[in-house]
N, CA, C and O atoms as a GROMACS GRO file, in nm:
protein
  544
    1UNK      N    1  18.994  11.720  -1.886
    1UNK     CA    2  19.132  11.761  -1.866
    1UNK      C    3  19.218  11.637  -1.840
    1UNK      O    4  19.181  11.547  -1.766
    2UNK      N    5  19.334  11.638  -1.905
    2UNK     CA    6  19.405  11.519  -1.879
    2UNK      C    7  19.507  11.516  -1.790
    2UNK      O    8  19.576  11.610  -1.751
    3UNK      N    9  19.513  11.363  -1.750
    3UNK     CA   10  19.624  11.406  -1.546
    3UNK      C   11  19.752  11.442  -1.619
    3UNK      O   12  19.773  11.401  -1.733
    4UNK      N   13  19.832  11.513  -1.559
    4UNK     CA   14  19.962  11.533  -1.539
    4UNK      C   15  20.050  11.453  -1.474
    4UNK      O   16  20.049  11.481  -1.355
    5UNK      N   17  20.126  11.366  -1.499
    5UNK     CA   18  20.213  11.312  -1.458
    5UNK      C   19  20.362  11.368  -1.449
    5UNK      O   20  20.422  11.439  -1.530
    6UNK      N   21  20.408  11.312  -1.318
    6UNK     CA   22  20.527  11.374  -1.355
    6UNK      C   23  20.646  11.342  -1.452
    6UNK      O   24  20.680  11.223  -1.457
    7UNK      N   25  20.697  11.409  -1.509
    7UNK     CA   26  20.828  11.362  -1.614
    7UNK      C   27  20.964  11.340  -1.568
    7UNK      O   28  20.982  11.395  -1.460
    8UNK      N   29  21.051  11.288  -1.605
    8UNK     CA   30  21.154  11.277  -1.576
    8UNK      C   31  21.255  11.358  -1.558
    8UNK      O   32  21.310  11.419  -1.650
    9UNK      N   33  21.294  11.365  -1.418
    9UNK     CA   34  21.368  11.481  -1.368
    9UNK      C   35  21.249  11.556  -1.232
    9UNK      O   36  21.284  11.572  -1.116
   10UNK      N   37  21.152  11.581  -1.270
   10UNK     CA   38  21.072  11.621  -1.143
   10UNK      C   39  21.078  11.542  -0.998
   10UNK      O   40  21.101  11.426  -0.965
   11UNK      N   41  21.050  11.641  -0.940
   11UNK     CA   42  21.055  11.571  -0.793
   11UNK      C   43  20.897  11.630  -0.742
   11UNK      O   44  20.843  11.739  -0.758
   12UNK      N   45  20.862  11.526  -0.687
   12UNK     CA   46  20.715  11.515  -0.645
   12UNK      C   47  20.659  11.456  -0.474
   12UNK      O   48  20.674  11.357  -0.401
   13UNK      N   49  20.595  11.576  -0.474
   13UNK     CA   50  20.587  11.546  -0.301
   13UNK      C   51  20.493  11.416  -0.278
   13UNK      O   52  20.383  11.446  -0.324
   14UNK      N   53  20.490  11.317  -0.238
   14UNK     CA   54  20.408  11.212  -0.254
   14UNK      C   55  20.328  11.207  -0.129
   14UNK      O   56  20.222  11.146  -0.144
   15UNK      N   57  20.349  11.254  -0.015
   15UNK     CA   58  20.232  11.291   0.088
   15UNK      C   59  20.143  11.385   0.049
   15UNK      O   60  20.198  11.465  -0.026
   16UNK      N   61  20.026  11.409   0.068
   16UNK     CA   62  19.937  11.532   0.011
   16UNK      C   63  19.982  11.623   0.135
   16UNK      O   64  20.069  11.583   0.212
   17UNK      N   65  19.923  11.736   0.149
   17UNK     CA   66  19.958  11.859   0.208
   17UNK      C   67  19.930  11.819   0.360
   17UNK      O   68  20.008  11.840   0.452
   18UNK      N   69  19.810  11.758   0.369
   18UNK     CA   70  19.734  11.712   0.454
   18UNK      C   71  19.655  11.596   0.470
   18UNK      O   72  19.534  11.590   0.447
   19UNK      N   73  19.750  11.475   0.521
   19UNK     CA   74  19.719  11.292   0.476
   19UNK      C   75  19.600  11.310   0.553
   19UNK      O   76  19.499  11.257   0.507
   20UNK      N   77  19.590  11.373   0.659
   20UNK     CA   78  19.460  11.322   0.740
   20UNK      C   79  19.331  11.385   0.731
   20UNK      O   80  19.225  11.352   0.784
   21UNK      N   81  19.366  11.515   0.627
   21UNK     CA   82  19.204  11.520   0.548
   21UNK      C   83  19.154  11.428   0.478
   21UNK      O   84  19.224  11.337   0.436
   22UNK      N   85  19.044  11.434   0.457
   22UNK     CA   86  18.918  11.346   0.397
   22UNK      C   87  18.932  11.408   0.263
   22UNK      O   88  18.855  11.353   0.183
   23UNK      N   89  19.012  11.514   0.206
   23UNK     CA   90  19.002  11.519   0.093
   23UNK      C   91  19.127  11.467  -0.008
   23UNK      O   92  19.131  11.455  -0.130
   24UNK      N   93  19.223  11.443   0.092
   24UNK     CA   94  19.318  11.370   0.036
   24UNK      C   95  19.320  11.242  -0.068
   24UNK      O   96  19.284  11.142  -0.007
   25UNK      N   97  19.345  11.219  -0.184
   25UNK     CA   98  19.323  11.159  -0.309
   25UNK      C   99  19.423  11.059  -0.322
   25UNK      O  100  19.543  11.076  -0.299
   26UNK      N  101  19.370  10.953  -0.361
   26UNK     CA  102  19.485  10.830  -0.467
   26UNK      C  103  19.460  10.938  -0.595
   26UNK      O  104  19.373  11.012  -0.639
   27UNK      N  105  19.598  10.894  -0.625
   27UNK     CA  106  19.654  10.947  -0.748
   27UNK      C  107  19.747  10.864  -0.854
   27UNK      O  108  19.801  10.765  -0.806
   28UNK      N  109  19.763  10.882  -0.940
   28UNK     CA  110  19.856  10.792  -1.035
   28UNK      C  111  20.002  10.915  -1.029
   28UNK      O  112  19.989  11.025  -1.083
   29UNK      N  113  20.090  10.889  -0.981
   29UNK     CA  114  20.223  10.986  -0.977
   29UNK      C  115  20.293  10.981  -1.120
   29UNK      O  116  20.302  11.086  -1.183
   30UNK      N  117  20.331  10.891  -1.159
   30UNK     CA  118  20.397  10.868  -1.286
   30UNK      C  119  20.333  10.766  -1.349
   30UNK      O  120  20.279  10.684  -1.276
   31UNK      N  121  20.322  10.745  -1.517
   31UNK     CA  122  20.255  10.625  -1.579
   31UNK      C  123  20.334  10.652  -1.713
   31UNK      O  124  20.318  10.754  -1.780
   32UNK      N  125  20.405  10.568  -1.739
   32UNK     CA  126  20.476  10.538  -1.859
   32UNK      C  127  20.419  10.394  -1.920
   32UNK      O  128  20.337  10.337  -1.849
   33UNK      N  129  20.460  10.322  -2.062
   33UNK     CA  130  20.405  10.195  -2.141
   33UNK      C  131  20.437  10.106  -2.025
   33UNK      O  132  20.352  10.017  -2.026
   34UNK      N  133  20.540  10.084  -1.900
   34UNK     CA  134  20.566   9.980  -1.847
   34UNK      C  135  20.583   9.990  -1.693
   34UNK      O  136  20.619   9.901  -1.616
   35UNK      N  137  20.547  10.124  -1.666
   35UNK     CA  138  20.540  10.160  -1.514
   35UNK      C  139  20.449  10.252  -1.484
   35UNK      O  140  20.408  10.333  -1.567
   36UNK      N  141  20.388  10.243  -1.292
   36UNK     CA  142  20.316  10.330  -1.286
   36UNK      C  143  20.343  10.350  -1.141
   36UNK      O  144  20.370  10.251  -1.072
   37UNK      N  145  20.337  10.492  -1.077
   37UNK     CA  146  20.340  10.487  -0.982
   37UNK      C  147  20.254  10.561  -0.919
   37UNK      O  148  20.227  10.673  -0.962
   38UNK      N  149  20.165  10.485  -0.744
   38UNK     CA  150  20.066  10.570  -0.727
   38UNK      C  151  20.074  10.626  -0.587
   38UNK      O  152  20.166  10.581  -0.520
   39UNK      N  153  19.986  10.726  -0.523
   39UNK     CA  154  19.972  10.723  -0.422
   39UNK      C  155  19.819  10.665  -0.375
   39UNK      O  156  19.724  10.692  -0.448
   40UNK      N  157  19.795  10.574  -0.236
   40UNK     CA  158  19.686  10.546  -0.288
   40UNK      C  159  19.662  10.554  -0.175
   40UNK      O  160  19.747  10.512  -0.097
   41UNK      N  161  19.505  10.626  -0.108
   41UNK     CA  162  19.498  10.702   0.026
   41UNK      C  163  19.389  10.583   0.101
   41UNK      O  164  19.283  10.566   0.040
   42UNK      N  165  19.406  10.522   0.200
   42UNK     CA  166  19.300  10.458   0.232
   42UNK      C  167  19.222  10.496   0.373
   42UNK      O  168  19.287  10.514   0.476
   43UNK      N  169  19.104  10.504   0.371
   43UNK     CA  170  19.055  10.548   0.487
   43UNK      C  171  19.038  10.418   0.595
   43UNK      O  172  19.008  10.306   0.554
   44UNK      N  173  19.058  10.444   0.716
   44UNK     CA  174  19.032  10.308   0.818
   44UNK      C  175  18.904  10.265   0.788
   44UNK      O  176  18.804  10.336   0.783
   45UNK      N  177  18.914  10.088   0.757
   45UNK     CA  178  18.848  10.077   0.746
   45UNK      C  179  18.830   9.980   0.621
   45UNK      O  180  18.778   9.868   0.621
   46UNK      N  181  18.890  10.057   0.505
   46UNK     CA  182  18.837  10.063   0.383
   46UNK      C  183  18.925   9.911   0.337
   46UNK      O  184  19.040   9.899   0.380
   47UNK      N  185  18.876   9.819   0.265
   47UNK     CA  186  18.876   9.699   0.206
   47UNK      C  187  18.905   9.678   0.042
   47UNK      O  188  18.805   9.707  -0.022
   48UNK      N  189  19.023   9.631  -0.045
   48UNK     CA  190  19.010   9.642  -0.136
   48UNK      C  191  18.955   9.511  -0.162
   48UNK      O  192  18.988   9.432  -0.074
   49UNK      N  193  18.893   9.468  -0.238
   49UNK     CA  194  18.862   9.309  -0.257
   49UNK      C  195  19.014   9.227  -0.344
   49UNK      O  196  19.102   9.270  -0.419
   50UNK      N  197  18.990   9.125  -0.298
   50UNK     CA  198  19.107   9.038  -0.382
   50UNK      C  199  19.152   9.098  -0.551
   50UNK      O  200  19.081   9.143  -0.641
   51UNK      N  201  19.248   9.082  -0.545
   51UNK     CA  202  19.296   9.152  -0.732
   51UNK      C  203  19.419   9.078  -0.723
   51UNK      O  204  19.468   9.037  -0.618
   52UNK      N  205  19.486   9.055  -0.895
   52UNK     CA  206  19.640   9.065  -0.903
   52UNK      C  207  19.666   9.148  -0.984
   52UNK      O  208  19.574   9.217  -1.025
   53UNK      N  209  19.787   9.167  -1.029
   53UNK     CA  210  19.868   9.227  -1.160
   53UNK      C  211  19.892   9.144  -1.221
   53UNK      O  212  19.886   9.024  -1.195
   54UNK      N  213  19.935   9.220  -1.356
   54UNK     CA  214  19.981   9.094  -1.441
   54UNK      C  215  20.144   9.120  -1.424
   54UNK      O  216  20.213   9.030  -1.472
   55UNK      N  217  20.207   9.218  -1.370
   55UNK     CA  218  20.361   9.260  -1.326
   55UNK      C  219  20.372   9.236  -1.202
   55UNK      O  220  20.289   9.188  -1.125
   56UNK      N  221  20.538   9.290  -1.173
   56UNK     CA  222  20.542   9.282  -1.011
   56UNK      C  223  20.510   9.367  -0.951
   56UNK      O  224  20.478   9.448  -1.039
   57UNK      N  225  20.486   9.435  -0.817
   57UNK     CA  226  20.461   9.538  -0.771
   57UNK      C  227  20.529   9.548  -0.623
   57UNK      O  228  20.571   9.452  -0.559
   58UNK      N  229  20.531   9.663  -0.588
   58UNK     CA  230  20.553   9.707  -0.439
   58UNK      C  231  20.451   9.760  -0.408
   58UNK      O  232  20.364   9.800  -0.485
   59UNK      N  233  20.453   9.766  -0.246
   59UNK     CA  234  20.354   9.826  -0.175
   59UNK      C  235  20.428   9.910  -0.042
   59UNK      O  236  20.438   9.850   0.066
   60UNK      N  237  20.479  10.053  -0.057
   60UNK     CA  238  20.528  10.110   0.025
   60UNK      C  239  20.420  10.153   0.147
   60UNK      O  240  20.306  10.190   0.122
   61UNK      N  241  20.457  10.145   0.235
   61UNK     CA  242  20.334  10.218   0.398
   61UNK      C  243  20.401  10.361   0.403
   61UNK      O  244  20.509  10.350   0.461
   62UNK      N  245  20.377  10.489   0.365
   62UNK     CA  246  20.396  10.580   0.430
   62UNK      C  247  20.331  10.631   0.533
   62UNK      O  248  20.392  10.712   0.603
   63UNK      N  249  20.194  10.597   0.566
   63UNK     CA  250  20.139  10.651   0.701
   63UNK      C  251  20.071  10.577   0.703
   63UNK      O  252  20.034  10.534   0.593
   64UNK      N  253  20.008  10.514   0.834
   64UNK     CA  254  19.895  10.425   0.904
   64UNK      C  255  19.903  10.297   0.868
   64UNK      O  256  20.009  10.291   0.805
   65UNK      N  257  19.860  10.206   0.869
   65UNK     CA  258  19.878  10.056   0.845
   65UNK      C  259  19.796   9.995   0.790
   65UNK      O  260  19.684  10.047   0.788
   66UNK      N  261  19.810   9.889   0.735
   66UNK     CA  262  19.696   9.792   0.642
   66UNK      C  263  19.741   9.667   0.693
   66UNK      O  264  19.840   9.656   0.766
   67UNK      N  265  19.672   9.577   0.658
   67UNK     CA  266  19.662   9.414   0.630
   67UNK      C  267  19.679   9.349   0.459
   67UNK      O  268  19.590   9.325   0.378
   68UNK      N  269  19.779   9.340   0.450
   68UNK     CA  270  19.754   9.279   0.313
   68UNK      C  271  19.782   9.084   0.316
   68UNK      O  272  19.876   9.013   0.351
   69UNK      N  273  19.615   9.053   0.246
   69UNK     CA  274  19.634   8.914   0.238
   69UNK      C  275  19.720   8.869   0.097
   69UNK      O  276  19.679   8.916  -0.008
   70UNK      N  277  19.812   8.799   0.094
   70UNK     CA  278  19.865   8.784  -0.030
   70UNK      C  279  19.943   8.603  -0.018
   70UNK      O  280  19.986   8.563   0.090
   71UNK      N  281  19.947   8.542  -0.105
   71UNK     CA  282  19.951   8.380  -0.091
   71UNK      C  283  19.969   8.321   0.074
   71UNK      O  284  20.063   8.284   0.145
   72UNK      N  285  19.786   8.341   0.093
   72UNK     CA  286  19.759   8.261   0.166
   72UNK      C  287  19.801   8.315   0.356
   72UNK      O  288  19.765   8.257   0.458
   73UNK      N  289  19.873   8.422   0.347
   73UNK     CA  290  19.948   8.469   0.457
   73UNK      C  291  19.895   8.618   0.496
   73UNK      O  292  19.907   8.685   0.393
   74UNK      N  293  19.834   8.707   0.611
   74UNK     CA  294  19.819   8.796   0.615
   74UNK      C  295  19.925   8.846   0.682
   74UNK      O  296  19.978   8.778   0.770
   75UNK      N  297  19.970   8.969   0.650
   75UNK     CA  298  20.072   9.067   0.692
   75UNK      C  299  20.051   9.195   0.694
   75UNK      O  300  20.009   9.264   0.601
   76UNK      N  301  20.094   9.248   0.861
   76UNK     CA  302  20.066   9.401   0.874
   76UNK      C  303  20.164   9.464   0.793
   76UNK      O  304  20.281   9.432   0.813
   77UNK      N  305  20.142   9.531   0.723
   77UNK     CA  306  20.206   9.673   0.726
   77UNK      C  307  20.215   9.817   0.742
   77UNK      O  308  20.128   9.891   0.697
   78UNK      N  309  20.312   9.856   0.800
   78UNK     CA  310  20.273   9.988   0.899
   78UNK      C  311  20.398  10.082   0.805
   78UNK      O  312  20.456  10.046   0.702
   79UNK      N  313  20.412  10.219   0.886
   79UNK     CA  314  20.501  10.334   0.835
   79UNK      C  315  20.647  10.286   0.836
   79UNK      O  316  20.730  10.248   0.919
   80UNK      N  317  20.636  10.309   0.692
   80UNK     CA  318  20.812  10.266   0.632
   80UNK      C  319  20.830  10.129   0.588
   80UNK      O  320  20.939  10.086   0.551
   81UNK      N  321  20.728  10.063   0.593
   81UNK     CA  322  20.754   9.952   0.568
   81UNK      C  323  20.717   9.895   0.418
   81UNK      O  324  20.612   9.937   0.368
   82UNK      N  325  20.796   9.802   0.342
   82UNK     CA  326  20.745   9.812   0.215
   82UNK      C  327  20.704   9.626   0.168
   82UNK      O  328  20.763   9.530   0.217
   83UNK      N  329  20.620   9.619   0.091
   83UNK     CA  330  20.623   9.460   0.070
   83UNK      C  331  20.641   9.455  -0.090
   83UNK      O  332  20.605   9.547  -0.163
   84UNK      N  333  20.694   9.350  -0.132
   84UNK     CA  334  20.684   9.291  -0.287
   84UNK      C  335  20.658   9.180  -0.318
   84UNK      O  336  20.694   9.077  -0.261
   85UNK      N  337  20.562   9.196  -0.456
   85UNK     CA  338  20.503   9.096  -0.430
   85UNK      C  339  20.544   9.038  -0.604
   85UNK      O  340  20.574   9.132  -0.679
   86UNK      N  341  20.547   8.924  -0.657
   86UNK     CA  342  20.587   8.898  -0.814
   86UNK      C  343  20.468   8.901  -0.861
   86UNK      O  344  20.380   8.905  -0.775
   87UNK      N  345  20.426   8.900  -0.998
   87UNK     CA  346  20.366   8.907  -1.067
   87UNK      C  347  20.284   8.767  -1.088
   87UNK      O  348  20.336   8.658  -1.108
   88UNK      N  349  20.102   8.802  -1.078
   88UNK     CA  350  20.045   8.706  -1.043
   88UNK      C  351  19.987   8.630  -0.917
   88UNK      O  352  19.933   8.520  -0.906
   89UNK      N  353  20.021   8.738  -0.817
   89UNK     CA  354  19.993   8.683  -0.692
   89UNK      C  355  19.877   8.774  -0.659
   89UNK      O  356  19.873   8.897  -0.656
   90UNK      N  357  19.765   8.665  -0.630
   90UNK     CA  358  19.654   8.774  -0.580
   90UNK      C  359  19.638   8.817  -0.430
   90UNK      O  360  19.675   8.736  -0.346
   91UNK      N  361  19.599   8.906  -0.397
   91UNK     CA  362  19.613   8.990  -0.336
   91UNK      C  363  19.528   9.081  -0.272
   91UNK      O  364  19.463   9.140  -0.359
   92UNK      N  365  19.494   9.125  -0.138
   92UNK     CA  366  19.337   9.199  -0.112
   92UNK      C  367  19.421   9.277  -0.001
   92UNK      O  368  19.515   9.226   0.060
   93UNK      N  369  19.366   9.430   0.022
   93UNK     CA  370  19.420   9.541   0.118
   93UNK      C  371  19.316   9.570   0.220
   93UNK      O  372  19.206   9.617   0.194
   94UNK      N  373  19.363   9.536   0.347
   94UNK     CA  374  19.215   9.629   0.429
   94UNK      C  375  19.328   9.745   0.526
   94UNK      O  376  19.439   9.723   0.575
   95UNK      N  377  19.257   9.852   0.524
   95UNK     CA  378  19.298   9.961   0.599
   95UNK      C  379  19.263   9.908   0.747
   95UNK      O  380  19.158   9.856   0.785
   96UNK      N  381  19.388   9.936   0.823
   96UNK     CA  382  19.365   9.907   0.959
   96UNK      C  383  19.334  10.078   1.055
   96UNK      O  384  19.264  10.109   1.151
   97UNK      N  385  19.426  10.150   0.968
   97UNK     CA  386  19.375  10.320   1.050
   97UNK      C  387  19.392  10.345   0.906
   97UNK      O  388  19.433  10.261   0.826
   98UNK      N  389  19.362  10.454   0.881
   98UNK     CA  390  19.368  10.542   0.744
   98UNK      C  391  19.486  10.514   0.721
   98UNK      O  392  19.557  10.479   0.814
   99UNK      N  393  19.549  10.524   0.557
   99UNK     CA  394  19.694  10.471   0.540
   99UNK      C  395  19.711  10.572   0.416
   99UNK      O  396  19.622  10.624   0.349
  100UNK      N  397  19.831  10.582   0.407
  100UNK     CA  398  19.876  10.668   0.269
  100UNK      C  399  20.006  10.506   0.223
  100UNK      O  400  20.088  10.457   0.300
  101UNK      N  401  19.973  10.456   0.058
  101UNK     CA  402  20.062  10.373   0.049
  101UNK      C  403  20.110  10.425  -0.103
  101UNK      O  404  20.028  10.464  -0.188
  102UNK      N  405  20.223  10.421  -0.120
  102UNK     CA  406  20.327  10.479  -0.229
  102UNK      C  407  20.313  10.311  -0.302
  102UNK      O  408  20.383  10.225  -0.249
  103UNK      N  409  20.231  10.274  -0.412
  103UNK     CA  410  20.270  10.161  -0.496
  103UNK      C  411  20.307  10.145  -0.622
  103UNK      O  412  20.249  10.225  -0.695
  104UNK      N  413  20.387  10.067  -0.682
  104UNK     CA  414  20.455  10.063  -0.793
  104UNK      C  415  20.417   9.967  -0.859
  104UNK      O  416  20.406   9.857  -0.804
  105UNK      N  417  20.388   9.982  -0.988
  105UNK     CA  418  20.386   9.872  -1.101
  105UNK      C  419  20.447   9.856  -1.194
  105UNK      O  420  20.487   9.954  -1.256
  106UNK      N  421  20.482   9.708  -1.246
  106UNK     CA  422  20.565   9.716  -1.356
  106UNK      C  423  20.451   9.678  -1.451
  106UNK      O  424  20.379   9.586  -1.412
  107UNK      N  425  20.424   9.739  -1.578
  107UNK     CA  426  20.302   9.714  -1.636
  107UNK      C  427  20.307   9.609  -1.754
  107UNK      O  428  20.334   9.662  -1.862
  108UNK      N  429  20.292   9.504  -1.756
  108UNK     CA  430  20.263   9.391  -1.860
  108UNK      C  431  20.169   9.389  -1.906
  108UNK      O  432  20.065   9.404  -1.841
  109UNK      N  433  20.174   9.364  -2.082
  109UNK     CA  434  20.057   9.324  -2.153
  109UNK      C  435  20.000   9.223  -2.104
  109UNK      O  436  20.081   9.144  -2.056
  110UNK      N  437  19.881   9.188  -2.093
  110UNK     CA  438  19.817   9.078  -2.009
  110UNK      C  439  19.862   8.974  -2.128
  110UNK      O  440  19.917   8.875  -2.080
  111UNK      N  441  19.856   8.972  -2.228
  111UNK     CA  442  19.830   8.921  -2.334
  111UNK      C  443  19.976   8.843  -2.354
  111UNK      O  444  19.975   8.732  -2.406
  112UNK      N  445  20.092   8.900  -2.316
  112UNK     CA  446  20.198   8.856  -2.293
  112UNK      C  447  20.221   8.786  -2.131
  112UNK      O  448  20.296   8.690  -2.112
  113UNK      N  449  20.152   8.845  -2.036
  113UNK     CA  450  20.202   8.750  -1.918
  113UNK      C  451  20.064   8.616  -1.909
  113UNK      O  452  20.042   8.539  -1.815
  114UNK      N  453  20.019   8.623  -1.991
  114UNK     CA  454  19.897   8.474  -1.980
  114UNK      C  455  19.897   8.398  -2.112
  114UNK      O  456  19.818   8.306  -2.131
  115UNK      N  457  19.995   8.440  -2.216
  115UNK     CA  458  20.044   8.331  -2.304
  115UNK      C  459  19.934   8.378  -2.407
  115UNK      O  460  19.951   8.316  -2.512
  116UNK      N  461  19.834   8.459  -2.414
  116UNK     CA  462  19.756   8.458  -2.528
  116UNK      C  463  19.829   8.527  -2.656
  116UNK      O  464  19.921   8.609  -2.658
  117UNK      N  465  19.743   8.454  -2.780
  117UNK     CA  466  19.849   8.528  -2.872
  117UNK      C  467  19.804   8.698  -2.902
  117UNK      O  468  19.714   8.776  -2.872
  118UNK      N  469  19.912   8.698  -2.969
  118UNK     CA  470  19.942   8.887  -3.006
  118UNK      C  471  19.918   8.885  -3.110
  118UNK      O  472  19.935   8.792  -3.189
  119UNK      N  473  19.842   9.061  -3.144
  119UNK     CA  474  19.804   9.089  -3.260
  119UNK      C  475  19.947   9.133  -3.367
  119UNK      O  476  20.065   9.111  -3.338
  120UNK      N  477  19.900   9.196  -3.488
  120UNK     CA  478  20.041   9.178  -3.562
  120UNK      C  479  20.107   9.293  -3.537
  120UNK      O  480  20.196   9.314  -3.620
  121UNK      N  481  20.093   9.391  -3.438
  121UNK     CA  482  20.162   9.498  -3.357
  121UNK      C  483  20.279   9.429  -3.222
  121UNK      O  484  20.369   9.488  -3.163
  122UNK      N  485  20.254   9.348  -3.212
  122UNK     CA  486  20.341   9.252  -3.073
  122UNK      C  487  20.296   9.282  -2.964
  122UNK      O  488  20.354   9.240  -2.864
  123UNK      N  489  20.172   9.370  -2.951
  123UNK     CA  490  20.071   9.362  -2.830
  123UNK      C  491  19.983   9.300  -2.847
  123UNK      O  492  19.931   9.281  -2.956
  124UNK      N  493  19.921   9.222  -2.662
  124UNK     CA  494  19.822   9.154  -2.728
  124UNK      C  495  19.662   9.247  -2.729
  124UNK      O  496  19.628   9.355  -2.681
  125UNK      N  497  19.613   9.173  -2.786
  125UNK     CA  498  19.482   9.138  -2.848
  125UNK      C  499  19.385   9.289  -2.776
  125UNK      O  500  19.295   9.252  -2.701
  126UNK      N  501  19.396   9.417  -2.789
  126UNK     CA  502  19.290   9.504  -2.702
  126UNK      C  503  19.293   9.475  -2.593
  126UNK      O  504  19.183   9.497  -2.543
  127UNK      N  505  19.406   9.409  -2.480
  127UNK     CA  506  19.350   9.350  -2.372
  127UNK      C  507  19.464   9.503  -2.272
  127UNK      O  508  19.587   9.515  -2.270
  128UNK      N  509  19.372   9.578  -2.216
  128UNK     CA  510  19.467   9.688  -2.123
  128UNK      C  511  19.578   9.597  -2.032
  128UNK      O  512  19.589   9.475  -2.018
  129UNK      N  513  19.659   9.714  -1.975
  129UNK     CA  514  19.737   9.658  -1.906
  129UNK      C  515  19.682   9.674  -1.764
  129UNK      O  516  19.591   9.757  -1.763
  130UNK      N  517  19.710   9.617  -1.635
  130UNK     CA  518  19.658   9.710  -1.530
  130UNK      C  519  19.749   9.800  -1.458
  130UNK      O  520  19.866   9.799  -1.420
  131UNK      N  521  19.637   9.887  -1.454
  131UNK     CA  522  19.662  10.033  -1.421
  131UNK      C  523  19.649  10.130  -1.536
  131UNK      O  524  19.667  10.250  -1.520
  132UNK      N  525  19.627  10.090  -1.618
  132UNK     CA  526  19.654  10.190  -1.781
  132UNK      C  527  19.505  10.221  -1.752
  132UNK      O  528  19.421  10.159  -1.687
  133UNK      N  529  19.498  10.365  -1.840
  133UNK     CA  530  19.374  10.371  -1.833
  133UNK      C  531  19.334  10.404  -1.979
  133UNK      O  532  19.396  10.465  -2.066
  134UNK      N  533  19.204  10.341  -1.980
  134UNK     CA  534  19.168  10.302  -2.116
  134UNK      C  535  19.058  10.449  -2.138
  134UNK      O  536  19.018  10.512  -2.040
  135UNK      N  537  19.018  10.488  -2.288
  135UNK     CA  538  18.902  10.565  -2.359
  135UNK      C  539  18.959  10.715  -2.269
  135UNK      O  540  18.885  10.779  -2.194
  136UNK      N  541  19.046  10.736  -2.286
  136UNK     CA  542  19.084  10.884  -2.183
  136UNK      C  543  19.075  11.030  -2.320
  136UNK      O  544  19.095  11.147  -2.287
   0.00000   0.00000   0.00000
């Protein structure tokens, strides 16, 4: 079955019913060719390992707090609070209590933000974007 995203014009509750069940889900909210938006649920505790984008992104806190290491600097962020970060900056999340975080991507061909060349479509080379999801 394929996700549903929402379309333009919908309004979408982005807390789940119940943040502090265990069954509460990251989700992809919207995903268009150049944006994506997620909810992404973290349990205390939980560690993402270092990553970047190849776009810019936000990182909204709607509930509980994290640590995000990002050039070289760690920074809490707690409820309401949002960080941005440009494109290319790597980046690692640890849950400090369970967290619900609202994040945004702007989605670049990798192939275009690392200079490789493009096939004769003006995308590059089979290379996904991140967050896209590939063989669906």
């Amino acid at each position: 079955m394929a996700t549903e995203y929402a379309r333009s014009g919908d309004v979408v509750d982005v807390l789940p019913a119940d943040s502090g069940s265990a069954d509460a889900r990251s989700i992809a909210l919207v995903h268009e060719d150049r944006l994506e938006v997620m909810r992404l649920m973290l349990p205390a505790g939980k560690h993402m390992p270092e990553h970047l984008t190849f776009g810019p992104i936000t990182m909204h806190c709607l509930a509980g707090s994290v640590d995000i290491v990002a050039g070289g600097a760690r920074r809490r962020l707690s409820n309401g609070q949002l960080m941005y970060l440009e494109a290319g900056v790597p980046h690692a999340v640890q849950a400090i209590e369970a967290a619900c975080l609202l994040v945004t991507m702007v989605l670049v061909d990798a192939a275009v933000a690392t200079g490789a060349p493009e096939n004769a479509s003006g995308q590059g080379a089979d290379t996904p974007r991140h967050g896209e999801r590939t063989g669906d």
